[in-house]
N, C-alpha and C positions, 0 to 999 in steps of 0.2 A: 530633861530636868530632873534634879534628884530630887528625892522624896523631902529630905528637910528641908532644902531651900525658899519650897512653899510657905507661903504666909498668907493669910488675911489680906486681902489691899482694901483700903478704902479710898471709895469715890465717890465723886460729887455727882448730881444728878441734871440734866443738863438742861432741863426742864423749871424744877420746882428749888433745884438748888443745896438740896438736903444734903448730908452725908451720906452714904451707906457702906456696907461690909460686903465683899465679893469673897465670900468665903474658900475657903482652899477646894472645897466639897463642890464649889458652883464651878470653878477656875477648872478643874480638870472634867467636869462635865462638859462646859464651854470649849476645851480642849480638844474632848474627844470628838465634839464634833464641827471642828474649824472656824468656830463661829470668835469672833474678836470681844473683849469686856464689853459690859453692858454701857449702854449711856446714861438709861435711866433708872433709878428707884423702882423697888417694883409696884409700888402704889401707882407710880405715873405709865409706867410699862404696863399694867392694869387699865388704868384706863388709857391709855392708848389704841390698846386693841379694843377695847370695847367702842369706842369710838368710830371705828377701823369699820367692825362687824357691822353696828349700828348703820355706819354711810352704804357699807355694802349693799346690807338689805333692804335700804330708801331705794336704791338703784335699782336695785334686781327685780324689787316687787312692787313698787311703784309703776304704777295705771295714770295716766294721762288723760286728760280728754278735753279735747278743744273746746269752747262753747263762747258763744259772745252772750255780753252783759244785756240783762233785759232793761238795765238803766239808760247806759251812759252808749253802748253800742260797741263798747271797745270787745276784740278779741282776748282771751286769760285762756289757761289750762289749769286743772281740778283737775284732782283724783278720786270724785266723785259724778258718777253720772248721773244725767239730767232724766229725772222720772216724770212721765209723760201728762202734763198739765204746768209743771211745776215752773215757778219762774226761780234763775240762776243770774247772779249778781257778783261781778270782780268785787275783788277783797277793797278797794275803796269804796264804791260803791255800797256794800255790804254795809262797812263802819260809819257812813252815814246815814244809813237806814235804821240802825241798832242804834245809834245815837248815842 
């Protein structure tokens, strides 16, 4: 592609809807490394990965642990563990208790 041919594109964001400018500066960065236009704005490209990151590390560093309700008797997992005296309550149970 020659040099002047380049232009500015602008595009819509596929997400949020907005316009944006795909600068001639982004397009041959995008170029050089075979990646295709974007889709999104980068506000929503922002929070997408953060998002992204966010779900990862629920996943990766999220603890578990089994325990049945000292209410109702049903089985729930927490990612808190149960300290030794202490009584542990599923999340409905819980919201009736807190009232």
């Amino acid at each position: 592609m020659e040099e002047n041919t380049i232009k500015d594109k602008i595009l819509t964001c596929r997400d949020c809807g907005r316009k944006f400018t795909f600068t001639v500066g982004e397009q041959k960065f995008f170029g050089q490394k075979g990646w295709r236009d974007p889709f999104r704005c980068r506000v929503c490209s922002r929070q997408k990965k953060i998002l992204k990151l966010r779900d990862k590390v629920k996943v990766e560093e999220a603890v578990r642990f089994s325990e049945i309700c000292d209410k109702c008797g049903r089985q729930f997992y927490t990612e808190f563990k149960r300290k030794q005296g202490e009584k542990v309550y599923c999340f409905d149970c819980w919201k009736l208790i807190k009232g």
